[in-house]
Residue, then its C-alpha position, 0 to 999 in steps of 0.5 A: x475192848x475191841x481192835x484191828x491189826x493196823x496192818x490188816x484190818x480185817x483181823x481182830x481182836x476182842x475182849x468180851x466181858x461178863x458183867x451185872x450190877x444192880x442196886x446191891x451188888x456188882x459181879x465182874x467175870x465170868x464164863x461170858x468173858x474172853x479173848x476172842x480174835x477174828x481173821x475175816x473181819x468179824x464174821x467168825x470169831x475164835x476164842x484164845x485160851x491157854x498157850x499163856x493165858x490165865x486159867x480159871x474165871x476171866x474177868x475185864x479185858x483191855x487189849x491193845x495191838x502195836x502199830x509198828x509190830x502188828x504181831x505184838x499183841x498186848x491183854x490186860x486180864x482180870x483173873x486170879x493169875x492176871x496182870x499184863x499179858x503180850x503175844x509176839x506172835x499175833x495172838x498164838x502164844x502168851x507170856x504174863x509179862x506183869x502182875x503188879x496189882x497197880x496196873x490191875x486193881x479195882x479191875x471192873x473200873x479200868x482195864x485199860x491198855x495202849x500200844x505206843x503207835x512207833x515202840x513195839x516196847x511201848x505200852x501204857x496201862x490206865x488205872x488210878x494212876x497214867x503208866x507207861x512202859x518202855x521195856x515191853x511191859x516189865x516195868x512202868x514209870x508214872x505220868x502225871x496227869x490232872x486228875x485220877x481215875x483214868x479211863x480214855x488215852x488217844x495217841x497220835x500215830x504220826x506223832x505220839x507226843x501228842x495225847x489225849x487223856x480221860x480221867x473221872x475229871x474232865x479231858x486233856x491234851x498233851x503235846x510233850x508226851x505226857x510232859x504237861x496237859x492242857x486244863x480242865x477248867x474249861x469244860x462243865x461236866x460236874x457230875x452232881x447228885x444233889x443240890x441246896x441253896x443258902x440264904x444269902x444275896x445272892x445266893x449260893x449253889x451247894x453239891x457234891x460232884x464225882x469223884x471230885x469235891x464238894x462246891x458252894x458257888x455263887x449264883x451270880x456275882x458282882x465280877x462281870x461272871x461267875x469264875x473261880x474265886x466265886x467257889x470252894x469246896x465244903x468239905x464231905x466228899x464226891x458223892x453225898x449230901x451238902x447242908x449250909x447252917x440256916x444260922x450261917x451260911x459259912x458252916x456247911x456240912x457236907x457227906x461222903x460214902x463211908x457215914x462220913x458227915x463233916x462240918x466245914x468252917x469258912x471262917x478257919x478253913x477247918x474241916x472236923x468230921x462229926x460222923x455217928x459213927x466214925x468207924x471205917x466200912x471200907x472194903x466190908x459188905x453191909x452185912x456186917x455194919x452196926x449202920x448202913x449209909x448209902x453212896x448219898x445218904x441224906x443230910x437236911x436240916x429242919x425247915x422249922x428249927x435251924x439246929x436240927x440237922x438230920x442225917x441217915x442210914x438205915x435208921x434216922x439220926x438227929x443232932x441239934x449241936x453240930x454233930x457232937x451228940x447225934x440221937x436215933x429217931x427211927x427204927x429201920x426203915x428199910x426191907x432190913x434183907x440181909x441178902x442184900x446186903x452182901x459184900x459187892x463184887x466177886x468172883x475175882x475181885x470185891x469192890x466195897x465202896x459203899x455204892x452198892x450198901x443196901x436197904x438204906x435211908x435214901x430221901x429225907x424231908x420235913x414238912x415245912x408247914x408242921x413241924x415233926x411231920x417227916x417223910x423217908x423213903x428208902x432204897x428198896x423201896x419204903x416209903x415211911x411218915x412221922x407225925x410226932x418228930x419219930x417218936x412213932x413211925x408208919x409205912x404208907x408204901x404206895x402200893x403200886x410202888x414197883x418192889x425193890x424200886x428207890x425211892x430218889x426224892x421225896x417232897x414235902x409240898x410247901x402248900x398242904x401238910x398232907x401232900x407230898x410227892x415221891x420220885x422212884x426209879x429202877x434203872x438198875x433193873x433194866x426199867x427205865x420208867x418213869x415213876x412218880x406217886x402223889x398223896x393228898x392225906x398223908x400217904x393214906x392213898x396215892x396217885x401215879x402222875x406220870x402222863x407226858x413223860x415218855x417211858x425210857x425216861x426215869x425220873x430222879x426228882x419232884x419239886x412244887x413250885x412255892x409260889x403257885x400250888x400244884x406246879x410241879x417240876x420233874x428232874x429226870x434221866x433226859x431233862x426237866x418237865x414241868x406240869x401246872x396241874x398237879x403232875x396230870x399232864x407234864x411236859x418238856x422245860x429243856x429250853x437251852x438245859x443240855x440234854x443230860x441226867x437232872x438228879x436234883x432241883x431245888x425252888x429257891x426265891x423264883x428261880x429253879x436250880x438244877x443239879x445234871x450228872x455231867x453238866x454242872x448246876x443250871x439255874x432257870x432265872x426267873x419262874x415268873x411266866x411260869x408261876x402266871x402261866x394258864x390256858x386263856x394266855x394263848x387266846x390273847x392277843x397280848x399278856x403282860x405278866x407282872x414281874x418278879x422284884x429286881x434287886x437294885x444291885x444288877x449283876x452286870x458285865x465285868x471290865x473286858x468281859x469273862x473267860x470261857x470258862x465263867x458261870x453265866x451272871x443272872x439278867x442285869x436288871x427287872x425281868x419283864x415277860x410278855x407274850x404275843x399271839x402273834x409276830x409284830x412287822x417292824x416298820x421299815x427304817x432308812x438307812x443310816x449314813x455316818x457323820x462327819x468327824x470334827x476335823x472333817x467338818x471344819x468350814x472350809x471354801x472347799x469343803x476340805x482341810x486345806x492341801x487336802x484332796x478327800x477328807x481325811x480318814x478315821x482310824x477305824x471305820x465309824x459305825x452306823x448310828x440307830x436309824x429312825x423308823x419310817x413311822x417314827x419319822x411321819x409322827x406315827x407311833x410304833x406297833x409296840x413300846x415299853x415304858x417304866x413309870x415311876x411312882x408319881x406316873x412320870x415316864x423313866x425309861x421308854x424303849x422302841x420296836x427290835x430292829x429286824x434281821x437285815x435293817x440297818x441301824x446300832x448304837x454306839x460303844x462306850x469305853x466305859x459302861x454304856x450298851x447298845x440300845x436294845x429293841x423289844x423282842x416282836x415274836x409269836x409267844x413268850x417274849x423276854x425283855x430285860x431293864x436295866x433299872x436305868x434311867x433315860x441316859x445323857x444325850x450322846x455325841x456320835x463316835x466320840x470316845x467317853x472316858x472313866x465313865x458313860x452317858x448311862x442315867x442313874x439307877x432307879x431308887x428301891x420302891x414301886x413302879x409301874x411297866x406299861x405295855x403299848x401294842x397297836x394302840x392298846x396298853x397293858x399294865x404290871x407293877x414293878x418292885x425293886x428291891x434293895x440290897x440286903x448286903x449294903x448299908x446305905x439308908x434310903x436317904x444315901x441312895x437318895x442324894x445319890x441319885x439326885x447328883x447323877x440326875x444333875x450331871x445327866x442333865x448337864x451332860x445333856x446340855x453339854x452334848x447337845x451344844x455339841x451336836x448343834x454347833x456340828x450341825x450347823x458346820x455341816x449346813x455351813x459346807x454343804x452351802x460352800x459346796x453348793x456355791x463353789x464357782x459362783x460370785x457369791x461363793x467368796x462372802x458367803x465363804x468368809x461369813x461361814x469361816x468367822x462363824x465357825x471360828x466363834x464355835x470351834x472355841x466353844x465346842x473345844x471347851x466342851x469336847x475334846x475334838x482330837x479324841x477319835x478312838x478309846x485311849x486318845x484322851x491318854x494323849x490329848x485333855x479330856x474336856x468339860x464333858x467327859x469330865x463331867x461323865x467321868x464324875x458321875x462314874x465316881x458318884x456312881x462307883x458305890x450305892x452310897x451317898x456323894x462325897x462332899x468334894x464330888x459335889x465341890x467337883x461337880x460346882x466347879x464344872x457347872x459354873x466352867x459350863x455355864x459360862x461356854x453355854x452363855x457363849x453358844x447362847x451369844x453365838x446363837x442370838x447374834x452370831x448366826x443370825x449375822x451370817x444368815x443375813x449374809x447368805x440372804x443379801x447375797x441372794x443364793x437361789x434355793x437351786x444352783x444349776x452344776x456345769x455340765x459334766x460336773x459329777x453329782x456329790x451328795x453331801x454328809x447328813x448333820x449330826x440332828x439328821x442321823x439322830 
């Protein structure tokens, strides 16, 4: 620690502390450690002794001066005599005012003390537990906090109500004194040290994070995000290994220091502990263990027989019925040095954890090609290969391994029995280099593949890619590095990963999952452009890469959208990479201009509701309607597009340029469902694009609210397709499989008479919208010649033929639509009519992956024939009607151009609904 004296800061005081850890062992105290104070600012120092202070071996010091009495001076000392000294008299004089071992166990871990900014009697003191005191030290009282293990307190000095507290779980504020804190559940710091997945759909994320508990977590989830209810924890505890049951993902066994192994049952919420060896270490060094099991100790299962479980301390121990009988399968494959295995800490205080128990078992796998080959690699430095299931075992150290070096991972390669790959680190050595060993023969010979990976930057782990051999992917203290030939050349795949310690990754499907210790699980969605990645790519104008499968279950947004604190969701839909050599120019587009709401279109003489002045306003101001490409408009066809071809060649889904930085144009919003559209990405390399699995939707009426369902078209069927780039004319193709999900149990023919009833109520939607849009077109033309002609003779008749035409419409257009809905809950107030009746039909067709109810059909019958019976009206209004009133217009000889009054103001009238689309 180090502080001022508030009112002089020139004056300090600080606690220096005499420390050493490494791989097994860890000393506290010293002649290194002391109370030293400064009067010139840190220039010179004078160390304090005696005059109060303990006598003997110092260890960790806190202190901590009063704002309000800058010569009250408060000290936390390890020592054989320490505890919570105070100096009234800026430091000359000392007085032990509490030795309670409360406020001053494991002392290397906390040793944190706070002075009250107002109290010169005020005192907090942070240890397992928050304390504070009000009595200058001589007793305290306990503040609760969110979790234990606290280490960081800030308080206000101009109101000291308000905090803020660490702890080994996250931060928190209080504005009440300690009263009551905010939450950590919004910050994703889990320190993870390992992760493994399951075999579910979707599948779930499993690890042990510090001081905190074991998670199994959903990698994706139906809720819109990944939150709370999509987590539990697995039994074990902080620090060790989790392995879900092959056979059950709802059995999961999970580690902990100490040898401990228990089995979590989902099914009962029972957690039974089926350690070898259940006899407690606590508080004991290593040397005097019958079995030394690390921090982590290794538990995996056999790739090849899902009741072998593995599990690891200095020896290797088997079981095959759920942890009640375990068998050694190994001897001790470690250094076995019994000077490194001595109990850990001193001189003052021990602190045997487990953390530092040495000579143990670190990493553990079986090949998933041969049974009974099996690889274990140990803390200090071993590295050992059975061929026979460890009825015979042989040491194939690497030679240049640095000595004493752990090694963290071991990975059996997925392609070549013989091939395994070894990640070793010696940070608590002070080398911060990165090693990684590959063999080809069985550990015969090995190869150090590092060049890429800066020194300074030690590695945790190696994993191969299953797909592509010889791509391999590095978690190490700064980030992930991948290298596609074989760990020859590596380089940084951060992308949006925080730059934080990766102590694990796991290849699961075609996503890369990464265990950081201090920002949660991340998961790389999709390996595909990786898995395809070669050189001659760069020199391509354009490459399509084939997608991975879809699932035909899309996880997409909930209801209202998540909290901060959710897990992000997976893409909704096919994954589809492609890259270009070099950026496409968007054609320029025409600005959009907002159409006209039904009341303000109705056909007046004026162009206006009646005793009105200017139209009338809407509630909220309407948005711009997607503007239409310059090109698209000459005919042309845009530089890039992307379309879905389904198996009988048949276009499904086609999707334009991205709209430019600064062009105008969106899409509209839906109450229920439908995005935006979006553009294709046109930049320099890799592009990502995401399908929705949809269909072409419904035809849309601009800025009219849809109810309890969206004009979004149904979801393509499992099965092949094809996507099918188009740049400057030249086209690329890629198949596409989408996959169903494994979890449902609708047949294929269930989905099947889904989809045709969606397709059925897209089409009739379609009809319906687009009368909709005809018949406000056509009142638009009809206020646009009224405007035209206001103060002509023929201004009167052309006026009355428009009002008989727009009457014949507004009673079809008001069985289709509902024309008083302007914004979302409108409807609440006035009846939807035939085509959100219609949308919302097919959101309950759509609601499951299952087959139509008979009285979604009965629905969808009635609505059809109450349709079919307004579009023969339109059909009438349109053969008779409209022609009637041309007519008019042409016996009245209206020039193509009307001359306006001098000094009359030039008005520009509202584009139709056909113009803007």
């Amino acid at each position: 620690d180090i502080v001022f004296d508030p009112e002089n800061p020139g004056i300090l005081f600080a606690g220096l502390w005499q420390a050493r850890r490494s791989p097994w062992g860890m000393d506290s105290g010293g002649p290194g450690s002391g109370l030293y104070r400064s009067s010139d600012g840190g220039s010179t120092w004078k160390r304090l002794s005696g005059h109060g202070l303990p006598d003997g071996i110092i260890g960790r010091i806190g202190v901590a001066v009063a704002y309000s009495n800058s010569n009250r001076i408060w000290a936390l000392i390890e020592a054989d005599k320490g505890g919570l000294f105070r100096s009234d008299d800026g430091g000359e004089n000392w007085t032990l005012v509490n030795s309670d071992r409360q406020y001053r166990q494991r002392a290397f871990y906390y040793t944190h003390v706070f002075a009250d900014p107002r109290s010169p009697e005020g005192v907090y003191v942070l240890n397992t537990g928050m304390y504070r005191s009000i009595d200058g030290g001589r007793t305290f009282r306990p503040i609760r906090v969110p979790h234990g293990d606290n280490h960081g307190l800030w308080i206000d000095p101009a109101d000291p109500d308000r905090m803020i507290e660490s702890n080994d779980g996250g931060a928190n504020v209080s504005t009440n004194g300690g009263a009551s804190w905010t939450t950590q559940g919004n910050q994703p710091t889990a320190q993870f040290y390992h992760v493994v997945t399951d075999n579910r759909f979707p599948y779930w994320v499993y690890g042990a994070q510090q001081d905190n508990s074991t998670v199994g977590i959903a990698s994706a989830s139906d809720n819109g995000g990944i939150d709370r209810p999509d987590w539990y924890p697995v039994g074990g505890g902080e620090s060790g290994y989790v392995a879900p049951d092959p056979h059950d993902p709802l059995i999961v066994y999970a580690g902990s220091y100490g040898g401990e192994i228990t089995r979590y049952d989902h099914h009962s919420q029972q957690t039974q502990n089926v350690t070898p060896w259940p006899l407690n270490p606590i508080g004991s060094g290593a040397v005097d263990q019958k079995y030394r099991f690390q921090w982590t100790e290794p538990i995996v299962f056999s790739p090849h027989d899902p009741n072998t479980l593995y599990f690891a301390s200095q020896v290797l121990f088997k079981t095959t019925d759920g942890g009640m009988h375990w068998q050694i399968i190994s001897p001790d494959l470690t250094r076995n040095d019994k000077s490194k295995q001595q109990p850990a800490g001193g001189p003052i205080t021990k602190d045997n954890t487990g953390v530092e128990v040495y000579d143990t078992i670190f990493s553990v796998v079986e090949s998933p090609l041969q049974k009974d080959l099996i690889w274990a690699g140990s803390d200090d430095g071993l590295v050992h290969i059975t061929t026979d299931g460890g009825k015979n075992w042989s040491n194939i150290t690497p030679k240049n391994l640095p000595e004493w070096g752990t090694v963290s991972m071991i990975e059996a390669s997925p392609h070549n029995a013989g091939t395994a790959y070894v990640a070793v680190e010696r940070h608590r050595f002070d080398d911060f280099a990165p090693y990684i060993f590959k063999t080809n023969d069985f550990g015969k010979s090995w190869t150090s593949i590092i060049n890429g990976i800066p020194a300074g930057n030690y590695a945790h782990a190696v994993r191969e890619d299953k797909k592509r051999k010889g791509m391999l992917y590095a978690g190490t203290e700064k980030g992930v590095y991948v290298s596609f030939d074989d760990g020859g050349n590596w380089q940084p795949l951060q992308l949006n990963l925080p730059v934080s310690p990766v102590n694990d990754l796991v290849v699961h499907n075609n996503d890369l999952v990464a265990a950081t210790h201090g920002r949660a699980f991340w998961i790389l969605d999709d390996l595909a452009p990786l898995q395809q990645h070669h050189a001659q790519i760069a020199n391509e104008d354009v490459h399509l890469y084939t997608p991975s499968p879809a699932s035909h279950t899309a996880f997409r947004g909930g209801f209202g959208g998540g909290g901060g604190a959710q897990g992000q969701n997976p893409p909704g839909g096919a994954v589809i990479y492609y890259s270009l050599k070099t950026a496409l120019k968007s054609p320029t587009k025409k600005a959009a201009v907002p159409a006209t709401t039904p009341d303000q279109a109705k056909a007046t003489p004026e162009g206006k509701e009646p005793g009105q002045t200017k139209a009338p306003a809407s509630p909220e101001p309407p948005k711009p309607e997607p503007a239409t490409s310059e090109t698209e408009a000459a005919g042309k066809n845009p530089p890039i597009t992307l379309e879905i071809l389904d198996q009988k060649n048949a276009v499904v889904r086609k999707y334009p340029p991205k709209r430019q930085p600064g062009e105008e144009g969106g899409g509209d919003e839906e109450s229920f469902g439908r995005p935006p559209e979006r553009g294709l990405p046109v930049e320099a390399g890799l592009n990502r694009f995401v399908w929705d699995l949809r269909y072409e939707g419904a035809s849309r009426v601009p800025r009219s609210p849809l109810w309890g369902g969206s004009t979004e078209g149904p979801t393509a069927l499992p099965g092949t397709y094809q996507v099918r780039l188009t740049v400057n004319g030249k086209t690329y193709t890629a198949p596409l499989e989408i996959q169903p999900d494994p979890r449902l149990k609708a047949t294929p023919e269930d989905l099947q008479k889904q989809f045709e009833l969606l397709s059925k109520i897209s089409q009739r939607v379609t009809e319906t919208h687009d009368t909709i849009n005809q018949i406000r077109d056509i009142r638009t033309q009809i206020n646009a010649l009224n405007k035209r002609l206001e103060g002509t003779p023929n201004a009167k008749a052309v006026a009355d033929a428009g009002k008989q035409l727009d009457k014949k419409m507004t009673e079809v257009e008001e069985a289709l639509i509902q024309t008083k809905a302007r914004s979302n809950q409108d409807v609440l107030n006035y009846p939807i009519r035939l085509n959100n009746q219609l949308v919302a039909l097919g959101g309950v067709v759509s609601s499951a992956d299952a087959a139509p109810t008979q009285a979604s059909y009965d629905v969808f019958e009635m609505l059809s024939k109450q349709l079919d019976v307004q579009l023969a009206k339109w059909k009438q209004i349109v053969s008779a009607d409209i022609p009637a009133y041309n007519e008019v217009v042409r016996k009245q000889e209206v020039p193509a151009i009307i001359l306006p009054k001098a000094g009359a103001t030039a008005e520009t009238s509202q584009p139709s609904s056909s113009e803007e689309d």
